[in-house]
C-alpha atoms as an extended CHARMM CRD file, in Angstrom:
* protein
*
       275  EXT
         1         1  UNK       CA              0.0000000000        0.0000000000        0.0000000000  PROA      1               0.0000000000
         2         2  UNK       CA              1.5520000000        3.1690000000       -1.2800000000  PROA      2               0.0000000000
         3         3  UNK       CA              1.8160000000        6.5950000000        1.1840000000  PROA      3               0.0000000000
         4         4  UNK       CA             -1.2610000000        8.7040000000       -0.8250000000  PROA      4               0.0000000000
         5         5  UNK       CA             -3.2600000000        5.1990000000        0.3810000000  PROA      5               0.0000000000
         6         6  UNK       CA             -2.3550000000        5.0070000000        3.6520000000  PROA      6               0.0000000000
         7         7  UNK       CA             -3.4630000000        8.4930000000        4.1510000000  PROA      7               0.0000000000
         8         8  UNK       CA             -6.5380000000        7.9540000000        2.6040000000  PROA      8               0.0000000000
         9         9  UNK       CA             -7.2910000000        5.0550000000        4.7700000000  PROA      9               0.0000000000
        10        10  UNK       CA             -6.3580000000        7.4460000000        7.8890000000  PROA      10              0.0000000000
        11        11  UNK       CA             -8.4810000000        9.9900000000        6.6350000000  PROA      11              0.0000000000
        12        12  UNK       CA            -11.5310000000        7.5000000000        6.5690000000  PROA      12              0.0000000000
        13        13  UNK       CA            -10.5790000000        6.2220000000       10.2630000000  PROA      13              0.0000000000
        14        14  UNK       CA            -10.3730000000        9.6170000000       11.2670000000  PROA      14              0.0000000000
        15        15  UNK       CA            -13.9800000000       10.8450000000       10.0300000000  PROA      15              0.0000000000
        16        16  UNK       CA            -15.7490000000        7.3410000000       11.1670000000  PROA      16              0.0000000000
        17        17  UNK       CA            -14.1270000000        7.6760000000       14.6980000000  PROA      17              0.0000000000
        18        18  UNK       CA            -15.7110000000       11.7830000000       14.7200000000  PROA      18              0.0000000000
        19        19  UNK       CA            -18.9690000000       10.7060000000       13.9660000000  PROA      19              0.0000000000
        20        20  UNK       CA            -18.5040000000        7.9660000000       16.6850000000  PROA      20              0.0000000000
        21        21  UNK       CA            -17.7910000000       10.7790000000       19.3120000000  PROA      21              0.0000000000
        22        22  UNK       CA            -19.7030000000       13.4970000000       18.2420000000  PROA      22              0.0000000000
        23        23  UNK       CA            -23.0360000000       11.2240000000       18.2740000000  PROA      23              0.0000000000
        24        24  UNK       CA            -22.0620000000        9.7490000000       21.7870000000  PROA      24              0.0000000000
        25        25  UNK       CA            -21.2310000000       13.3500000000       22.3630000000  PROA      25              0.0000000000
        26        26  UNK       CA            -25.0740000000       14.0730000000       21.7090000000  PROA      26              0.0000000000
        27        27  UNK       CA            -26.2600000000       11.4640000000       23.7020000000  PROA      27              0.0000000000
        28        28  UNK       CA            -24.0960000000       12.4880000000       26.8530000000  PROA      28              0.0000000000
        29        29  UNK       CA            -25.8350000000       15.5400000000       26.6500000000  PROA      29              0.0000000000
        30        30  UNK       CA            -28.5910000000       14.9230000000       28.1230000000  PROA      30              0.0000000000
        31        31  UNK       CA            -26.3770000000       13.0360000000       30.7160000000  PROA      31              0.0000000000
        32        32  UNK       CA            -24.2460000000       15.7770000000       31.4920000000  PROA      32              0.0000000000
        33        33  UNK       CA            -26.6590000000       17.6190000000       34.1050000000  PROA      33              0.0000000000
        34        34  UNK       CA            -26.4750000000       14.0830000000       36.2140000000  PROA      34              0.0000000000
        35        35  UNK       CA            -22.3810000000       13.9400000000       36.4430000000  PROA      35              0.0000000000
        36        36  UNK       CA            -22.4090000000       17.7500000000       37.5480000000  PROA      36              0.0000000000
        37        37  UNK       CA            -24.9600000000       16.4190000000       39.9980000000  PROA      37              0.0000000000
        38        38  UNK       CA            -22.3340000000       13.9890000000       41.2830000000  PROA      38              0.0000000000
        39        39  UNK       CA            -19.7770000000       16.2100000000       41.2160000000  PROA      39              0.0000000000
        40        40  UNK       CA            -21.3280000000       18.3380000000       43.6370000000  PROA      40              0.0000000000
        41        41  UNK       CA            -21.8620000000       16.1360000000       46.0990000000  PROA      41              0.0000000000
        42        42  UNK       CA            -17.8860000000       16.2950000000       47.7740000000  PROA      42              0.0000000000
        43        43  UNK       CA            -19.2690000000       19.8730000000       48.2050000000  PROA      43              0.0000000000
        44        44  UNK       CA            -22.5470000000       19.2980000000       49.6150000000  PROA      44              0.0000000000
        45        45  UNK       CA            -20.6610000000       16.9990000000       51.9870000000  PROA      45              0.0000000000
        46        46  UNK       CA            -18.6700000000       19.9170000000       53.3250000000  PROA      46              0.0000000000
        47        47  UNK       CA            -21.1790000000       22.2200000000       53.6620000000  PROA      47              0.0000000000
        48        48  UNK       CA            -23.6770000000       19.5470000000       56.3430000000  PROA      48              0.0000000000
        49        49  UNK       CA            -20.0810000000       18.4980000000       57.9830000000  PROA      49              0.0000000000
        50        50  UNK       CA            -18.9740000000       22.0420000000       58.4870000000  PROA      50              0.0000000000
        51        51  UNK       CA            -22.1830000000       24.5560000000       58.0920000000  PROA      51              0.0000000000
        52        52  UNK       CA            -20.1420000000       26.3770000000       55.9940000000  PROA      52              0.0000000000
        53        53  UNK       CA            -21.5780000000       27.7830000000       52.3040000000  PROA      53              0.0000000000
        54        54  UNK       CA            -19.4300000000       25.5970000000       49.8470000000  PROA      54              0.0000000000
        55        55  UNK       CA            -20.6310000000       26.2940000000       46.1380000000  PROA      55              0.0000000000
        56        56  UNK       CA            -19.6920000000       25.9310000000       43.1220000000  PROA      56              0.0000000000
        57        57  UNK       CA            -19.5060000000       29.5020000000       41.1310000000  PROA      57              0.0000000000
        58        58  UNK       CA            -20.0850000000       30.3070000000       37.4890000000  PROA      58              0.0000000000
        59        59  UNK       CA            -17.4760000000       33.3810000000       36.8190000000  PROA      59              0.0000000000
        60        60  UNK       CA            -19.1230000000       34.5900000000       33.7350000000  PROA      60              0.0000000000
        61        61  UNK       CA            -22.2160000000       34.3550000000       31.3000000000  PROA      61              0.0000000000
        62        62  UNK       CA            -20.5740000000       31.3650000000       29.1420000000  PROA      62              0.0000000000
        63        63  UNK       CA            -19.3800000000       29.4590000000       31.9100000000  PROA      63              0.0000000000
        64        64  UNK       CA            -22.4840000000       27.1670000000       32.4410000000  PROA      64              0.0000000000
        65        65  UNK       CA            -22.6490000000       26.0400000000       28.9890000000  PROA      65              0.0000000000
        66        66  UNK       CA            -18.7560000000       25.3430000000       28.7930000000  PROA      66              0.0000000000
        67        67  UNK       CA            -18.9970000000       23.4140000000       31.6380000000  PROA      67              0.0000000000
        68        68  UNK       CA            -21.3870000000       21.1410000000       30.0220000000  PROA      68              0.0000000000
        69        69  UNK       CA            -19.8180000000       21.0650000000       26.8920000000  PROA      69              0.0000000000
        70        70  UNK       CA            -16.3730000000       19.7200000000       28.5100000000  PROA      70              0.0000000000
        71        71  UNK       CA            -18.4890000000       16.9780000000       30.9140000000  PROA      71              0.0000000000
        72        72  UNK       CA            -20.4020000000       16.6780000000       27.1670000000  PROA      72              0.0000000000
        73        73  UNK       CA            -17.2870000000       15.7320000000       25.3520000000  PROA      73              0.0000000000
        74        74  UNK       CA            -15.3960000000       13.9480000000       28.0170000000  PROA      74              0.0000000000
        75        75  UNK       CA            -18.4470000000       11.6810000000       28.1780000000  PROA      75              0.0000000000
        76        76  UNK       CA            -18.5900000000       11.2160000000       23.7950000000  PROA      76              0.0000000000
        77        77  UNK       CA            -15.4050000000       10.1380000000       24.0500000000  PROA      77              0.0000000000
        78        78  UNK       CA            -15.2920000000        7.2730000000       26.6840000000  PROA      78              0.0000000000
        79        79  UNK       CA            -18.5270000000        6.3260000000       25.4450000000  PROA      79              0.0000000000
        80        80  UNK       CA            -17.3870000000        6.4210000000       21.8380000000  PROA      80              0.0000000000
        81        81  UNK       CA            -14.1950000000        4.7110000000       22.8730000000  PROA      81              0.0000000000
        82        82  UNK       CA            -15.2560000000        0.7400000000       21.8070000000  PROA      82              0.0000000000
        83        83  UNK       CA            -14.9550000000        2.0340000000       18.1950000000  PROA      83              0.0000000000
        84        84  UNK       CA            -12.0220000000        4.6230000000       18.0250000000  PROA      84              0.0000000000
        85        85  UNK       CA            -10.1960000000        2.2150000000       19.6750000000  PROA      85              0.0000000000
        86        86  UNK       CA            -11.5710000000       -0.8890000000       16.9150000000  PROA      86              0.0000000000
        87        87  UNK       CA            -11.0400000000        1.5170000000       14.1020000000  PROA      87              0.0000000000
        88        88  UNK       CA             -7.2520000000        2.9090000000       15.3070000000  PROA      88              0.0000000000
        89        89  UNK       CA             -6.8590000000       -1.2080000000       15.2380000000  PROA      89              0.0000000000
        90        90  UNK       CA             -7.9140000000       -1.8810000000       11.8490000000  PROA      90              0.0000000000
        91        91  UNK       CA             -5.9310000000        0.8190000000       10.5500000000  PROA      91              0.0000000000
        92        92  UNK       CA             -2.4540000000       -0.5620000000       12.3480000000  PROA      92              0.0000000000
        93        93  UNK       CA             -3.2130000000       -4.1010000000       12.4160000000  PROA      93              0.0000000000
        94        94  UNK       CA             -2.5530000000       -4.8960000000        8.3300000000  PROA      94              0.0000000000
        95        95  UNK       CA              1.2260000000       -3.8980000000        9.0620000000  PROA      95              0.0000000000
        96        96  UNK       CA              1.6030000000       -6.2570000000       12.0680000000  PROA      96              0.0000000000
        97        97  UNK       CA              2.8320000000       -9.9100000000       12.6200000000  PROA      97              0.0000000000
        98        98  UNK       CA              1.0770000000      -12.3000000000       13.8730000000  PROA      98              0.0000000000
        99        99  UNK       CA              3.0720000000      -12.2860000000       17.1250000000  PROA      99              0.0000000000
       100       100  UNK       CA              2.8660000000       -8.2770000000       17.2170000000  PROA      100             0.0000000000
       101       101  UNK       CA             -0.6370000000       -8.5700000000       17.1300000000  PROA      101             0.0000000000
       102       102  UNK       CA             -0.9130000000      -10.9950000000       19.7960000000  PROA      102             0.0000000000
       103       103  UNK       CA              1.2520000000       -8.7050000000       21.8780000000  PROA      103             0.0000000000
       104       104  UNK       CA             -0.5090000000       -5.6620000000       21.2200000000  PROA      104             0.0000000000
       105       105  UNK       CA             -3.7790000000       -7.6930000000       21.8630000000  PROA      105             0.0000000000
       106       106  UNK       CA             -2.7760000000       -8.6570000000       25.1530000000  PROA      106             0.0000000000
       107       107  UNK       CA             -1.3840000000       -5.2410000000       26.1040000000  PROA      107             0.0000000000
       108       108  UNK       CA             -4.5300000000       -3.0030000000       24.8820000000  PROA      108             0.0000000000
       109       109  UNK       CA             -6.9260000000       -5.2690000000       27.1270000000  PROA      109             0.0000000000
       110       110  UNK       CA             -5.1550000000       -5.2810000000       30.0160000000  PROA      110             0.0000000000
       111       111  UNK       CA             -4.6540000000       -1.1670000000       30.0060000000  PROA      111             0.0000000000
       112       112  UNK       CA             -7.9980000000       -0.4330000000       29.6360000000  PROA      112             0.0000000000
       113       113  UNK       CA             -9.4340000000       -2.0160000000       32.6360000000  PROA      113             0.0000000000
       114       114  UNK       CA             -5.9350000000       -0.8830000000       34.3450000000  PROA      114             0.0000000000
       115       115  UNK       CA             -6.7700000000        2.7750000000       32.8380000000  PROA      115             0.0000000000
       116       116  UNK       CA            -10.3810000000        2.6270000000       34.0390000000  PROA      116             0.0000000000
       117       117  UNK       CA             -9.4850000000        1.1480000000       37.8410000000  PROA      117             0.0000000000
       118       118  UNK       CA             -7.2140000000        4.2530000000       38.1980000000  PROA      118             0.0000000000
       119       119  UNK       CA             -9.8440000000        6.3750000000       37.0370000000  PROA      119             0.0000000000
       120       120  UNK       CA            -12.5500000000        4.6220000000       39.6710000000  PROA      120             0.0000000000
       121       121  UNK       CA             -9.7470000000        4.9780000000       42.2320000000  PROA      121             0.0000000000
       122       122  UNK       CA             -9.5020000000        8.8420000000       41.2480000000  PROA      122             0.0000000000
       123       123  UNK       CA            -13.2870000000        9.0270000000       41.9980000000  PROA      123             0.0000000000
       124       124  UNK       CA            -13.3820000000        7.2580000000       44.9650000000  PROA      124             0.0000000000
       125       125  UNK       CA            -10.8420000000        9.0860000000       46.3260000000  PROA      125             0.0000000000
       126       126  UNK       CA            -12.3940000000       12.3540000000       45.2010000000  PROA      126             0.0000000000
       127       127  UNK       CA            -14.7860000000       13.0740000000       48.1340000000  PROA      127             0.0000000000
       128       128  UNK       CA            -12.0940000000       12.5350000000       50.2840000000  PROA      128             0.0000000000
       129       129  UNK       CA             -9.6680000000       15.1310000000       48.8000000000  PROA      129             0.0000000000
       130       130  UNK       CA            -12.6000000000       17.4590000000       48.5270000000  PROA      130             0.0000000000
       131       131  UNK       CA            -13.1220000000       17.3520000000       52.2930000000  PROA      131             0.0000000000
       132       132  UNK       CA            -10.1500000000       17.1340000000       53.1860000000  PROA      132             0.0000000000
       133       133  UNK       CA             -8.6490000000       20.5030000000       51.5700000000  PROA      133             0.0000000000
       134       134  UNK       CA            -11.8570000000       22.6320000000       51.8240000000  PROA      134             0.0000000000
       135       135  UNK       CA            -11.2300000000       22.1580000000       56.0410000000  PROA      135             0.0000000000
       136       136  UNK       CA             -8.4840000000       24.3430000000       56.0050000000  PROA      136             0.0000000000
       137       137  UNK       CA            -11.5730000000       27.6380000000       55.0750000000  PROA      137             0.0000000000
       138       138  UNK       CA            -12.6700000000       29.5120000000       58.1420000000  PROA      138             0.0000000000
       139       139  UNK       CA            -16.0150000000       28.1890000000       59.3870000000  PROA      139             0.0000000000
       140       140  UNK       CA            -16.6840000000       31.9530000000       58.7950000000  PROA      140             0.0000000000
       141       141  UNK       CA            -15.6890000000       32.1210000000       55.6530000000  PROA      141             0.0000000000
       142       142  UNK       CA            -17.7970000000       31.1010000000       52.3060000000  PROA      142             0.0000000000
       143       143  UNK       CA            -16.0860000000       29.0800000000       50.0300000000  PROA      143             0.0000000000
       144       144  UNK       CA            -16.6820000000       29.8920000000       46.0970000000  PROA      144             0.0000000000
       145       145  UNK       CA            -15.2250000000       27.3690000000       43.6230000000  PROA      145             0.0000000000
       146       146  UNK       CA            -14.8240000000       28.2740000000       40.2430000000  PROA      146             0.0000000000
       147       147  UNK       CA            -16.6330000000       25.8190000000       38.3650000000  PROA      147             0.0000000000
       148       148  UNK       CA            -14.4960000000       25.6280000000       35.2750000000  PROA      148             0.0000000000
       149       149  UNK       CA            -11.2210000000       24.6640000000       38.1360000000  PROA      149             0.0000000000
       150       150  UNK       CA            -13.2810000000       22.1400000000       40.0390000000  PROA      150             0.0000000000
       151       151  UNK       CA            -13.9730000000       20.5620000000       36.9190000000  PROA      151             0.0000000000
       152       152  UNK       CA            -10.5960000000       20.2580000000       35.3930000000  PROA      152             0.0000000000
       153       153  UNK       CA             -9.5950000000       19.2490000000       39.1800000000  PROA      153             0.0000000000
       154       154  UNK       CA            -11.6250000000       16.0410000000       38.7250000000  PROA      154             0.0000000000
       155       155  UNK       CA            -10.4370000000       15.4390000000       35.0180000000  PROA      155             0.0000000000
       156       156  UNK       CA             -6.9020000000       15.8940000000       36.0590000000  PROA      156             0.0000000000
       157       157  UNK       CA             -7.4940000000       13.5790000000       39.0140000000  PROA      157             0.0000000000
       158       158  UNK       CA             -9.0890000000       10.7990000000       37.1860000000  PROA      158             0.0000000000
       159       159  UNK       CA             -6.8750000000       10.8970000000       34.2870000000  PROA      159             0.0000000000
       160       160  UNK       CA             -3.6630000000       10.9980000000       36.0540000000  PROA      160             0.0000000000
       161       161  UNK       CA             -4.6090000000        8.1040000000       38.1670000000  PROA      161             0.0000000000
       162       162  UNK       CA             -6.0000000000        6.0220000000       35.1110000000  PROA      162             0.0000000000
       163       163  UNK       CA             -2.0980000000        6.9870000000       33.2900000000  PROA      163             0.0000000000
       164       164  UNK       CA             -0.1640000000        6.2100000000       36.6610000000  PROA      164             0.0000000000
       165       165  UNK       CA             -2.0550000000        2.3710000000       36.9050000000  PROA      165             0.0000000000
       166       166  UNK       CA             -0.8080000000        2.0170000000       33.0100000000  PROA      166             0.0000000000
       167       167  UNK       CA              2.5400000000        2.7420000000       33.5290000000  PROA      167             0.0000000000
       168       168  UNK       CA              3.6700000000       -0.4480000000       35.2640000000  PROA      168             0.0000000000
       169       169  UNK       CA              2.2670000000       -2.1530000000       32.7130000000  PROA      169             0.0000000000
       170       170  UNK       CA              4.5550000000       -0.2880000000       29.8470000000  PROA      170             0.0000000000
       171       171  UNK       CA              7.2970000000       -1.8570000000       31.9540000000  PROA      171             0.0000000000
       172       172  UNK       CA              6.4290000000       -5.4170000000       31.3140000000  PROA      172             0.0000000000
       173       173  UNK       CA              5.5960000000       -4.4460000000       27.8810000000  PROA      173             0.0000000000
       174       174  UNK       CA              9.2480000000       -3.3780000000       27.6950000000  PROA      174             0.0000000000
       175       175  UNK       CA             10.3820000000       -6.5900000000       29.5010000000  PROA      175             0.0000000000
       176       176  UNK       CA              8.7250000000       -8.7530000000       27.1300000000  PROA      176             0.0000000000
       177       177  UNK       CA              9.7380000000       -6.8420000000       23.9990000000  PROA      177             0.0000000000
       178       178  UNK       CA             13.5530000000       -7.7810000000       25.3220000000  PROA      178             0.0000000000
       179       179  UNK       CA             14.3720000000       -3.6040000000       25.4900000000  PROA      179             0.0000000000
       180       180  UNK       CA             14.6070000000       -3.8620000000       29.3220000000  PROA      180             0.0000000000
       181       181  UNK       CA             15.6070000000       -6.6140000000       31.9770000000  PROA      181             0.0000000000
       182       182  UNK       CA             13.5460000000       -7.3010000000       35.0450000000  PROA      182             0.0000000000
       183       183  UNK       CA             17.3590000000       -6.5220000000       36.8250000000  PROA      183             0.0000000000
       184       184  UNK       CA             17.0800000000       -3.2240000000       35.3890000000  PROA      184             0.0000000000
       185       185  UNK       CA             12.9120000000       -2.7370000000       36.5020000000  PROA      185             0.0000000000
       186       186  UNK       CA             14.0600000000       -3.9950000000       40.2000000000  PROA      186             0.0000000000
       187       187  UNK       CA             17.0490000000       -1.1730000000       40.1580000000  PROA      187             0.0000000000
       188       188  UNK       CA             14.5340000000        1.4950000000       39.1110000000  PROA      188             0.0000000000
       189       189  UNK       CA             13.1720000000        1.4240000000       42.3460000000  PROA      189             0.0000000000
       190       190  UNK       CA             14.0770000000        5.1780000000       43.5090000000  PROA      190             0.0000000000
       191       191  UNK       CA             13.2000000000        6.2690000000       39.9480000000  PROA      191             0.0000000000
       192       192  UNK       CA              9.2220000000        4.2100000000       40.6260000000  PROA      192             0.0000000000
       193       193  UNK       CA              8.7200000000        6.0050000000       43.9550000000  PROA      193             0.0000000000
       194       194  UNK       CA              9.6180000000        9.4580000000       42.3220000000  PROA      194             0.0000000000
       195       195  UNK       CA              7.5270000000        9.0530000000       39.4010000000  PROA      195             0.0000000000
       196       196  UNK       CA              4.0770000000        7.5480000000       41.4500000000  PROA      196             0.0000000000
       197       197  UNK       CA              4.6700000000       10.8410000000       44.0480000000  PROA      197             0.0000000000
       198       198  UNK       CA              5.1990000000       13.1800000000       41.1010000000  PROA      198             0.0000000000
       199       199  UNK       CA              1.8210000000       12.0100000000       39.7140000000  PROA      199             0.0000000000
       200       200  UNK       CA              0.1830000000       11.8280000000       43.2250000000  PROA      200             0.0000000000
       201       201  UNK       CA              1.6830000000       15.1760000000       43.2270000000  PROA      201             0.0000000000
       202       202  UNK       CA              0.1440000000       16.5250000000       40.2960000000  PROA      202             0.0000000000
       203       203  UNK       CA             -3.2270000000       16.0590000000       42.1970000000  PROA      203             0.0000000000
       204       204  UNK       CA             -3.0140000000       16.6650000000       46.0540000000  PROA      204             0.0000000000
       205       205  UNK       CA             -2.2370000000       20.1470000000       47.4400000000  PROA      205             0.0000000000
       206       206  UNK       CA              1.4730000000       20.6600000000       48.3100000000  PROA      206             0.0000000000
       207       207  UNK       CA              1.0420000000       20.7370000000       52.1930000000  PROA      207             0.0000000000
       208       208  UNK       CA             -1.0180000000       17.6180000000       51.5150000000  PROA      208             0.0000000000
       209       209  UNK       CA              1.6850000000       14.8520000000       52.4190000000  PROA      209             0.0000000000
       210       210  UNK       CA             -0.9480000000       12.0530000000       53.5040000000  PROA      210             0.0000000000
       211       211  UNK       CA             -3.1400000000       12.0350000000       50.8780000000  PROA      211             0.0000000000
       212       212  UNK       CA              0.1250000000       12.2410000000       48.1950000000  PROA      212             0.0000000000
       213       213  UNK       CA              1.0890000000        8.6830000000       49.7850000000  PROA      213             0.0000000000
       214       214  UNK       CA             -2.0560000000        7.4650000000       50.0660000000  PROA      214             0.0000000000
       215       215  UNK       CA             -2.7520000000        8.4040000000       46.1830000000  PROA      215             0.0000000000
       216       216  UNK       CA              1.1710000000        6.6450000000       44.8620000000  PROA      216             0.0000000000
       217       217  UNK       CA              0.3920000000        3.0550000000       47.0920000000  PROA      217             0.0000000000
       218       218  UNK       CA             -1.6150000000        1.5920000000       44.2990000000  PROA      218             0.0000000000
       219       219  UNK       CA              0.6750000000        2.7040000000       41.5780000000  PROA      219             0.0000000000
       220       220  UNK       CA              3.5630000000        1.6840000000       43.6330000000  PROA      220             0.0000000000
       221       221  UNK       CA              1.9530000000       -1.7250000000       44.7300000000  PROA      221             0.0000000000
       222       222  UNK       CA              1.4210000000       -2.5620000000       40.4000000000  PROA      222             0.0000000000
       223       223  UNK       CA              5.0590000000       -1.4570000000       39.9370000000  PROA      223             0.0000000000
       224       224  UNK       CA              6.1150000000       -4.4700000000       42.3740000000  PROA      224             0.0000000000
       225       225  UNK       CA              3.9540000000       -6.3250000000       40.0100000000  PROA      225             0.0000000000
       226       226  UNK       CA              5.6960000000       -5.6370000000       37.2520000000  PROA      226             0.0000000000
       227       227  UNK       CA              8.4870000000       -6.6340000000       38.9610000000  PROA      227             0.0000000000
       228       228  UNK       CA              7.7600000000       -9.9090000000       39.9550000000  PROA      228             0.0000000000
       229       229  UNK       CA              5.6830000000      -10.7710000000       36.4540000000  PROA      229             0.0000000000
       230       230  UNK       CA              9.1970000000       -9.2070000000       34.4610000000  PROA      230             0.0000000000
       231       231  UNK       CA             11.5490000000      -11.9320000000       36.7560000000  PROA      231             0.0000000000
       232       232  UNK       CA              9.2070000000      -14.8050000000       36.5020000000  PROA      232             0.0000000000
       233       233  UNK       CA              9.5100000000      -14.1780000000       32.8160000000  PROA      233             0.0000000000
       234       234  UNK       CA             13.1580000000      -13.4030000000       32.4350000000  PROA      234             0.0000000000
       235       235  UNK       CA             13.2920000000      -16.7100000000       34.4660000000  PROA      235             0.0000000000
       236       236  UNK       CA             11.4830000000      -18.7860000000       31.9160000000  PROA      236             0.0000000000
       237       237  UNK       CA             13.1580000000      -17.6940000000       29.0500000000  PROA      237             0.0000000000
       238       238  UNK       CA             17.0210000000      -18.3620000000       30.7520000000  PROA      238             0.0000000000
       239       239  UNK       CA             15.2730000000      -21.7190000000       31.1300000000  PROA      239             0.0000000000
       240       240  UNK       CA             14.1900000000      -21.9470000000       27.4610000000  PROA      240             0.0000000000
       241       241  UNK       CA             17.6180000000      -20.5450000000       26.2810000000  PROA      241             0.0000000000
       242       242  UNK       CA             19.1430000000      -23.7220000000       28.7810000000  PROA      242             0.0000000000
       243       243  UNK       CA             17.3530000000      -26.2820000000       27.1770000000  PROA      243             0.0000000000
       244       244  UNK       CA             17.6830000000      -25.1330000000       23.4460000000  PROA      244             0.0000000000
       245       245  UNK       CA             21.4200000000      -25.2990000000       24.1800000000  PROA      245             0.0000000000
       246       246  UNK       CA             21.3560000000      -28.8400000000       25.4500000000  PROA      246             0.0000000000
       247       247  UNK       CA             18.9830000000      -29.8480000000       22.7830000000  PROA      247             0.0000000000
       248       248  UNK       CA             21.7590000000      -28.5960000000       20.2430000000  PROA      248             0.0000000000
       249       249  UNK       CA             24.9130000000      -30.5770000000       21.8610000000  PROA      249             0.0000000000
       250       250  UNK       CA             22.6810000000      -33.7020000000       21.3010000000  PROA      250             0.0000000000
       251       251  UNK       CA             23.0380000000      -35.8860000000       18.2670000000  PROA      251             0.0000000000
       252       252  UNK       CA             19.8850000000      -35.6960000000       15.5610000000  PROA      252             0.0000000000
       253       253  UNK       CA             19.2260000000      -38.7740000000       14.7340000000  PROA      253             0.0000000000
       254       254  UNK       CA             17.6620000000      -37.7720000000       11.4770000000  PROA      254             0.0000000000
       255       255  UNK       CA             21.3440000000      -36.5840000000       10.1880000000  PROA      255             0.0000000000
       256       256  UNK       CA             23.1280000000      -39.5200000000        8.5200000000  PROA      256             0.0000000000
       257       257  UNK       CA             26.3950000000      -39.6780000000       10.2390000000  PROA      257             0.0000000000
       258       258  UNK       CA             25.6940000000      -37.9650000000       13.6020000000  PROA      258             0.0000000000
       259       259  UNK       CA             25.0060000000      -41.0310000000       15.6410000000  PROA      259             0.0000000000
       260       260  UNK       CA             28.0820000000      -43.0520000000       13.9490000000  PROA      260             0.0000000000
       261       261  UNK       CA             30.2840000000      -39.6770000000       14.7050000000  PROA      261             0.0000000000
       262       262  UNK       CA             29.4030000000      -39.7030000000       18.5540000000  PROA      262             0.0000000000
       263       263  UNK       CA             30.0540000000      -43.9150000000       18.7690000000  PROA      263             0.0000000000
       264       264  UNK       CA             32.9810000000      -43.4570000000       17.2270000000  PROA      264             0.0000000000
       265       265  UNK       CA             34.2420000000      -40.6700000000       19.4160000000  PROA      265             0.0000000000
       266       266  UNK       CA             33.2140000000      -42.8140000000       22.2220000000  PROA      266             0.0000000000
       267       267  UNK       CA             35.2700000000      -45.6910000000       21.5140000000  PROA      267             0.0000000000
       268       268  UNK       CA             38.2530000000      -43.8340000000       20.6870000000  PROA      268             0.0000000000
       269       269  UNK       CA             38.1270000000      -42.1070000000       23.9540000000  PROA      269             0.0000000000
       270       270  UNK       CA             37.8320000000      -46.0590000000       25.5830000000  PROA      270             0.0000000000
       271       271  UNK       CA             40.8560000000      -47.0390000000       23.6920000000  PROA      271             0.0000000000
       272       272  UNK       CA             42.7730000000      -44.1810000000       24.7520000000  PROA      272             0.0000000000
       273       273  UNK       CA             41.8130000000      -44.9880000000       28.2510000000  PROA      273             0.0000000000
       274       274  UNK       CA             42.9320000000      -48.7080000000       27.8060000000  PROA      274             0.0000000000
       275       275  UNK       CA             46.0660000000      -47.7260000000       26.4070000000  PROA      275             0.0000000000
């Protein structure tokens, strides 16, 4: 398939996965009103714990509808995501092996419920960050959240968690492509604890140390994982190398000669011995 073909097959991907999104896009709609529901609640929360007026706050005219629009979208594509994700395959599959395939097989459906469980985790955890940093306001005082913030807040949350649970698997991805060791995953240690409080980071307030830990645990507890999964495989194939290389120092008995080479070694290594 020449380049001008390629890109025309790209160009039909492209406009079948749009369509995909903008009609799930449509249909979240009329589901967006119920998610900014749910994302309320954290602050509804606060406000019966503490008596304190917690409330989300629109900053100007166009703020309303852009909130929707980005909950809108956001939902269009994770609904949509079945066939973007079918048609992105059927546009790189034709180029693959049939091992390649199997690999990437085997890789996409273990991210996505990896990428979704860090995205449940971000939710759970959620209330709990909401709460938690909204106690440092002055019972006095009335706390006004800028509704476009709170909602990149969650999106940042969720999708940063959903990345961070993927990452470990990238490593044994890596191992089992041969480009890194498990030795080398196992050093990497310092590096893995960095990384999971960098992303934790990303999403807790600075002076928030517990919930930064409590955020890089389950990242750090899939990294051990990937540990143990990249030695048990590393393991194997030294095993499989072992026994291909004592399968070749044996004589074939389907090569003429072979079996007549290795008796006659054999006795001329007795008669030496008599001698």
């Amino acid at each position: 398939m020449s380049i001008a073909q390629h890109l025309v097959e790209l160009q039909k991907r492209i406009i079948i996965c749009a369509i995909a999104i903008v009609a799930a896009a449509i249909g979240a709609w009329f589901i967006a009103p119920f998610v900014l529901d749910a994302l309320r609640e954290p602050l509804l929360m606060v406000m019966q714990k503490t008596g304190r007026q917690t409330q989300i706050n629109y900053s100007d005219v166009s703020s309303p509808l852009n909130v929707r629009m980005h909950i809108t979208m956001v939902l269009g594509i994770i609904i949509a995501a079945p066939i973007w994700l079918y048609e992105l395959w059927r546009f790189l599959a034709p180029g693959m092996l049939r091992k390649e395939k199997l690999t990437a097989v085997g890789f996409v459906g273990t991210a996505i419920p990896l990428f979704l469980g860090g995205c449940l985790f971000g939710w759970w955890a959620f209330p709990n960050l909401v709460s938690f940093m909204s106690s440092f306001a002055s019972a006095d005082d009335v706390q006004l959240i800028s509704a476009d913030t709170y909602l990149r807040f969650v999106m940042n949350l969720m999708l940063f968690m959903g990345l961070g649970f993927v990452l470990p698997l990238l490593l044994v991805l890596l191992n089992f492509v041969g480009v890194m060791s498990a030795k080398t995953i196992i050093k990497g240690w310092r590096v893995a604890i960095v990384v999971a409080l960098i992303f934790a980071a990303f999403i807790t307030p600075p002076t928030d140390i517990l919930s930064m830990f409590l955020l890089s645990s389950p990242m750090l507890g899939l990294y051990l994982i990937a540990c143990l999964i990249s030695w048990l495989h590393d393991r194997r194939a030294a095993k499989r190398a072992q026994t291909l290389l004592e399968d070749d120092a044996l004589p074939d008995p389907d090569i003429p000669g072979t079996s007549d080479l290795t008796e006659t070694s054999g006795a001329s290594d007795a008669g030496s011995t008599t001698k």
